[in-house]
N, C-alpha and C positions, 0 to 999 in steps of 0.2 A: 177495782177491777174494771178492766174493759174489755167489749165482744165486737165491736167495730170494726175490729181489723179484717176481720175476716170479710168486709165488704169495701175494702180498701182497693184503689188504683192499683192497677199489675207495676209499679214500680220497684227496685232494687233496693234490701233491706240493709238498715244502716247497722253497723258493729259484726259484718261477717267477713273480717279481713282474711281469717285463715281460709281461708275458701280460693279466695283467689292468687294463682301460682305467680310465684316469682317471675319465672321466665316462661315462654312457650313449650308446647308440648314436644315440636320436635326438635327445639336445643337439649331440652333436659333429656330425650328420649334417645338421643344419642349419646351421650354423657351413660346411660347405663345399659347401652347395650355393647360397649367396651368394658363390661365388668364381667369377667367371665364366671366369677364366683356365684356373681348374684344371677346369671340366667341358670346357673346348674342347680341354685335353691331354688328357685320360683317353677323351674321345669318337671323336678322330681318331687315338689307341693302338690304343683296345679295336676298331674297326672297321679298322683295317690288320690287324691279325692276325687277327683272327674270318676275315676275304675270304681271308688268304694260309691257313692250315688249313682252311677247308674245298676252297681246291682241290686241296690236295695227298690229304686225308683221300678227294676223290670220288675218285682215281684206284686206290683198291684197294678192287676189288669183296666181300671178305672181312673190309671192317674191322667188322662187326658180328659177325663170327665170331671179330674179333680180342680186342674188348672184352668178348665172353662169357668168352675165354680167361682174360684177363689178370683179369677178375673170380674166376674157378673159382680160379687160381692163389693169388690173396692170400688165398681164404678158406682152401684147404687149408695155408695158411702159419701162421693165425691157429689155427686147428685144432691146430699139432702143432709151436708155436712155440717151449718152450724143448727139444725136440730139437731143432731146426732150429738154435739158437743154440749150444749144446753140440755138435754136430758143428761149425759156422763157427768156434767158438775153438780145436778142436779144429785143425782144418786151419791156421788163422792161426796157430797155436805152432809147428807141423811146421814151418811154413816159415821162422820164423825171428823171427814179431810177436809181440808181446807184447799180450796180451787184458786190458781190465782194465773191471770193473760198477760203471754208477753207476744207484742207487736213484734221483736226484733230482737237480737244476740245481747245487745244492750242492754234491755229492759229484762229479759231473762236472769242475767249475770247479777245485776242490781238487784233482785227479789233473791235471788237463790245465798248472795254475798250476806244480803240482812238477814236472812231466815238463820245461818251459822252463827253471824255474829250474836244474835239473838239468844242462842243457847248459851253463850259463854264459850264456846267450841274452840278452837283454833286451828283444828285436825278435821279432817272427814275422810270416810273409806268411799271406796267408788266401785260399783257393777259397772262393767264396759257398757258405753254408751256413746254412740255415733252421734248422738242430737247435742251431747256435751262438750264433744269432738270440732263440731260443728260451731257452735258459740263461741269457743276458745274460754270453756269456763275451769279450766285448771290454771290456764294464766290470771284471770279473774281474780280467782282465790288467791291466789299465791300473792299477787301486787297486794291483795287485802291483808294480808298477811296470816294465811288461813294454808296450811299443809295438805293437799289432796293425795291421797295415796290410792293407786290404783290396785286393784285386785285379781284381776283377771291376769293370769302367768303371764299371756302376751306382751297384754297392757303393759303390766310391770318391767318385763323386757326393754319395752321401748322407753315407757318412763327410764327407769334405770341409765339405763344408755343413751339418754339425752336427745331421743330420737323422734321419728313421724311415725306412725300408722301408713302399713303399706297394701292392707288388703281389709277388706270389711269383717270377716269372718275371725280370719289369722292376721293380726294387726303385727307380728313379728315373720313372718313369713321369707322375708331377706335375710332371715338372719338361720344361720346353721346351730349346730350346741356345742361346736369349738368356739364359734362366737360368744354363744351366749353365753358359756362359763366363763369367758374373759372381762365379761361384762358383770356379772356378778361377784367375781373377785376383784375389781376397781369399785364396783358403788355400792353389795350391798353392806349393808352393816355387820359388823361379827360375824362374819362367812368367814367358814373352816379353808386355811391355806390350802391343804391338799383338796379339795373339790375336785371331782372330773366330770366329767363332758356326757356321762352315763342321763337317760331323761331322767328314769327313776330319782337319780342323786340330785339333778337340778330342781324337779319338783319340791322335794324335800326340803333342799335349803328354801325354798320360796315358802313353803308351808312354813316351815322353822319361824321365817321371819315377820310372816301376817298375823299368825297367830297373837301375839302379844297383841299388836293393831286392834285385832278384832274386839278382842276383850277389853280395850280403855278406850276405846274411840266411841265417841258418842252421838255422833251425829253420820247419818250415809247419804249420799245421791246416787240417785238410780237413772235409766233410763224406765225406756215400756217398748217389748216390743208389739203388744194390743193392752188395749184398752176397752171394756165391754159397756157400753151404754146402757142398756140395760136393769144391770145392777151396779156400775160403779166399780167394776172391778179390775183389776191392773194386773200383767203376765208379764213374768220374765222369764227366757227359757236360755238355758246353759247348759255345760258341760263337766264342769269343774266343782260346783259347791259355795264356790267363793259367794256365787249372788245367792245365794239361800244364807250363807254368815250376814251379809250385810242388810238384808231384809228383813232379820227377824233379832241380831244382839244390838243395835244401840235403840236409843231413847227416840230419837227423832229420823224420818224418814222423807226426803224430798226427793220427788219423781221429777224429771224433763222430760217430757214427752210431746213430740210433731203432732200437729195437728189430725196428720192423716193418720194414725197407728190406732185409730178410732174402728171398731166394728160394732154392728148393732147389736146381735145376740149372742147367747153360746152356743147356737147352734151355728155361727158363724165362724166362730171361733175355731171350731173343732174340722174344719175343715184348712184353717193354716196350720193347725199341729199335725196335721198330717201331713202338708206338703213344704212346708220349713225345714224342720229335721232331715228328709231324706235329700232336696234340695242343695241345702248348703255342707253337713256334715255327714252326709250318708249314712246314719242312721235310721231304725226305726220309727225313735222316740226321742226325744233331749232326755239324756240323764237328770234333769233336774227343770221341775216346771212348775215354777212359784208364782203363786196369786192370791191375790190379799186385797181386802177391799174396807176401804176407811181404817177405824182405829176398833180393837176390840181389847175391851181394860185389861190389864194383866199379862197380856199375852202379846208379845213383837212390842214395836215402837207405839209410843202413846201420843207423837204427833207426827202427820201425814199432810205432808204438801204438794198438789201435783201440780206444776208448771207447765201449759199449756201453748206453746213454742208456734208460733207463726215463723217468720223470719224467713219472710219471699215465698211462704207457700201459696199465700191466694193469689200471688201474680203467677205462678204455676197454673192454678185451678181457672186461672181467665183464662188459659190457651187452651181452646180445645183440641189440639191436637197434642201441645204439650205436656196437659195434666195428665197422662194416663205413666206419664214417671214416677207421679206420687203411690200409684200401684205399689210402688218397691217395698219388698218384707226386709229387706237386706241380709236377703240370704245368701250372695256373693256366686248364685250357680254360672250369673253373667262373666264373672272374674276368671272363672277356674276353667272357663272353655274359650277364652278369648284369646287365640294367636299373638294379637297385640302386645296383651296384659303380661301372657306368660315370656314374654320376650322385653321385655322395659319393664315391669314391676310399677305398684302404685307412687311412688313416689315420681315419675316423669308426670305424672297429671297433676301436681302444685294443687289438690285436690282432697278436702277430709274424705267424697267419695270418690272413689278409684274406680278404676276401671269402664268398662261399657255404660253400667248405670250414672258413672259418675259423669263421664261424657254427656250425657241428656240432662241430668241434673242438676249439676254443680251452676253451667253457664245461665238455667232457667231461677237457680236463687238467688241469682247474684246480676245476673245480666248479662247477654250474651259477649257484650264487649269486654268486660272484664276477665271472660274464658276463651276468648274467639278461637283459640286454635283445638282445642277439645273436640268439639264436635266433627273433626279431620282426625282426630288420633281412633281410626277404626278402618278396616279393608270392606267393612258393610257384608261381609260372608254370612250376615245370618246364625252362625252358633248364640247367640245371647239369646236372641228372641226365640230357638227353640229349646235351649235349655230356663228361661224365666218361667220361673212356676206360677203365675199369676198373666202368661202373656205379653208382656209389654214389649211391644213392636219396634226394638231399639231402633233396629236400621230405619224405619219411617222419620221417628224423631229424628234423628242425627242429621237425615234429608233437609228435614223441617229447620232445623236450626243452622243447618248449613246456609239455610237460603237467607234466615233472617241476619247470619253474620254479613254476609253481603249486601245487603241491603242497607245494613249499619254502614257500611262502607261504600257504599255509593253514593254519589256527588251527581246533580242533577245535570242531565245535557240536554241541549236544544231537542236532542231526537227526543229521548223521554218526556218530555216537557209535551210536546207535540203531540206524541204519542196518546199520554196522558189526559191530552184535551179533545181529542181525536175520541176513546173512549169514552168520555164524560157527555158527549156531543151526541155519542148514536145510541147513548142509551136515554135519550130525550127525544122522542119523535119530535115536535116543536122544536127544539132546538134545529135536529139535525136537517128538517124541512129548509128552514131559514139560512142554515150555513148550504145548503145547498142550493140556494136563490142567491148567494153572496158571491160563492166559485164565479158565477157569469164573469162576476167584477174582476176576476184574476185575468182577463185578458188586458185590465190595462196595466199589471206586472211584464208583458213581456210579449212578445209574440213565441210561436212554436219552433222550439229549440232552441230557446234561451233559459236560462237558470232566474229561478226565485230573487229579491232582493235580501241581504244580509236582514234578520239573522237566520233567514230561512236557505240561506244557497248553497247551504251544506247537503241539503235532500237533492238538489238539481244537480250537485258536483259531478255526479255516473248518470244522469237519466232527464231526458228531457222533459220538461212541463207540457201535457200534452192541453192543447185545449179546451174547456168545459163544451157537453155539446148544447145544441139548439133549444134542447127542451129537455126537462129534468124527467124521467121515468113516474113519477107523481103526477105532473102535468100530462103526458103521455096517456097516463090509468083516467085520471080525470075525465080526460075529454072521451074517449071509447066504452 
């Protein structure tokens, strides 16, 4: 095990290639805003949910007292993060798990590959998991020769259909249930010829076909989406059921879990269950909110691994001004209210995260040049930052990163050069004394109205050198 990373140089983590898009954001984003089918699914998604969260979100007079909270809470998280992590492996060992650090997508994929092979396994079920997503640990497994099957309907969708994740929330979301029954009658297995496009009927067949899964598969990976320091204890929350079968029927249980998905107590905690749910799926409550902590004999999985995922987060956590995207619950509220998003779909961001938060995030794990056009795919209107339930100031970041794309891309000039020494000069009283006893000398450059000698007569090309005067404003004060 290693805990160093987290005090590692802000530099770009190795083995996170799906991260970074094929092509730019506004080739691909054009490419699918000629798809008419796909703006009338993403329009009639993003405006069913937008309606169903805000009226659950108007029914608590405190939720802006909630999202101060849950903002206060993640900064104090980022503040005093690897205590916070060394206590959680601390308690996860008490209990019976085994903790183990990955630096990087690589080092993840490598620990999670041995821990399967280990079982005798060759199969694993999967809870959606964006940190998995992120890794590229289904291709991982697969090259290992290890079968991951996804469980989440979505997921499965996309699995199935040989597809990408297009939204954080609703990773099928481009896709209608004419689709998706077409799609299930080409991949899955033993699906009934006559199938229709009815959800009821689709769900079904989907159940039909995990269920066996569920029952011989012996090994699961999860994500987290908190983790309690405290006691040690790990949450997942869903909708479905699927991540309550893989939690609790097979033998062995491996978590991947970010860095930041870290809270300190439960009383922490209970203030993201309240603002997740109505956030991202406008509900209440998640229908299902699983947590479990180490191993307890007899009962669920008898061994418990949680992988604890760096991979470009502490080069995040050096920017102050860019760590506050690790705020992100991935609750997707940024997604479903963004102009953009609902107009080009996750897939023009070449991005595991999509949309607004993916824009600040993606380029911050990976390095801004390997995203550069991301941080441009937004009108900066502000719906993100007041629908984020935790705060987080997209449009600042996006600024912020706008600048530093730029700046990757600037190539030094004589002016900046100047500039730069110009600066460095007057913030040295000494110095700038001395260079201003030096100016006298600039009269034997030129007389008055003649230009600088090369490589400086680019500043004199519009404006004359006016002469230094008699006596410096220093010597001036001196003498009186």
């Amino acid at each position: 095990m290693t805990r160093t990373f987290l005090g590692m140089p802000a530099t770009a983590p190795a083995g996170v290639g799906q991260l970074r898009g094929e092509e730019s954001f506004p080739a691909a984003a054009r490419r699918s805003l000629a798809d008419p089918q796909l703006r009338r699914n993403l329009g009639h998604a993003t405006r069913t949910i937008r309606a169903k969260s805000a009226g659950v979100i108007g029914e608590l007079p405190d939720w802006q007292e909630l999202r101060s909270a849950g903002s206060a809470i993640k900064a104090d998280v980022l503040a005093r993060l690897p205590e916070l992590l060394e206590q959680l492996e601390a308690k996860v060992t008490e209990a019976g798990g085994v903790v183990h650090w990955a630096a990087d997508a690589n080092e993840a994929n490598r620990i999670v590959t041995d821990l399967v092979r280990a079982t005798g396994s060759d199969r694993v079920i999967k809870v959606k998991s964006m940190a998995t997503q992120e890794i590229g640990l289904n291709e991982a497994l697969a090259e290992a020769g290890i079968e991951p099957v996804e469980t989440d309907l979505a997921e499965l969708i996309v699995q199935l259909g040989d597809d990408r994740p297009s939204h954080i929330l609703v990773p099928a979301i481009h896709r209608n249930r004419a689709e998706i029954r077409e799609i299930f009658l080409r991949a899955m297995p033993e699906v009934d010829p006559a199938l229709t496009d009815e959800p009821a009927v689709l769900a079904a067949a989907a159940r039909r076909y995990l269920r066996q899964t569920f029952l011989h598969t012996k090994v699961a990976v999860s994500g987290a989406n908190f983790a309690v320091a405290e006691t040690g204890t790990l949450a997942v929350v869903e909708s479905e059921g699927n991540g309550r079968m893989c939690l609790t029927l097979p033998e062995t249980l491996i978590t991947v879990m970010g860095v930041e998905k870290v809270v300190p107590t439960w009383r922490d905690l209970e203030v993201f269950l309240q603002l997740l749910p109505r956030a991202s799926t406008g509900e209440r409550m998640n229908p299902y909110t699983s947590m479990w902590t180490g191993v307890t004999p007899g009962d669920g999985p008898q061994a418990f691994h949680l992988v604890l995922l760096d991979n470009g987060r502490s080069a995040v956590l050096a920017d102050e001004v860019g760590r506050q995207a690790l705020h992100c619950i991935r609750c997707s509220a940024c997604l479903n209210v963004c102009p953009v998003y609902e107009r080009t779909g996750g897939h023009a961001y070449g991005s595991v995260y999509p949309g607004p938060i993916g824009a600040v995030l993606s380029p911050q794990l990976t390095g801004v040049a390997d995203n550069a056009s991301l941080p441009y795919a937004s009108s900066l209107c502000g719906a993100c930052f007041d629908a984020c339930p935790v705060k987080i100031d997209i449009p600042e970041l996006l600024v912020h990163l706008r600048a530093e794309a730029v700046e990757a891309r600037r190539r030094p000039t004589a002016e900046s050069v100047a500039m730069a020494a110009a600066a460095y000069t007057m913030d040295r009283p000494r110095l700038y004394e001395a260079a201003q006893r030096a100016a006298r000398l600039s009269r034997l450059a030129g007389r008055r109205g003649r230009g600088l000698p090369p490589p400086l007569n680019g500043w004199t090309g519009s404006r004359d050198l006016p002469d230094p005067p008699a006596q410096t404003f220093r010597d001036w004060w001196a003498e009186r």
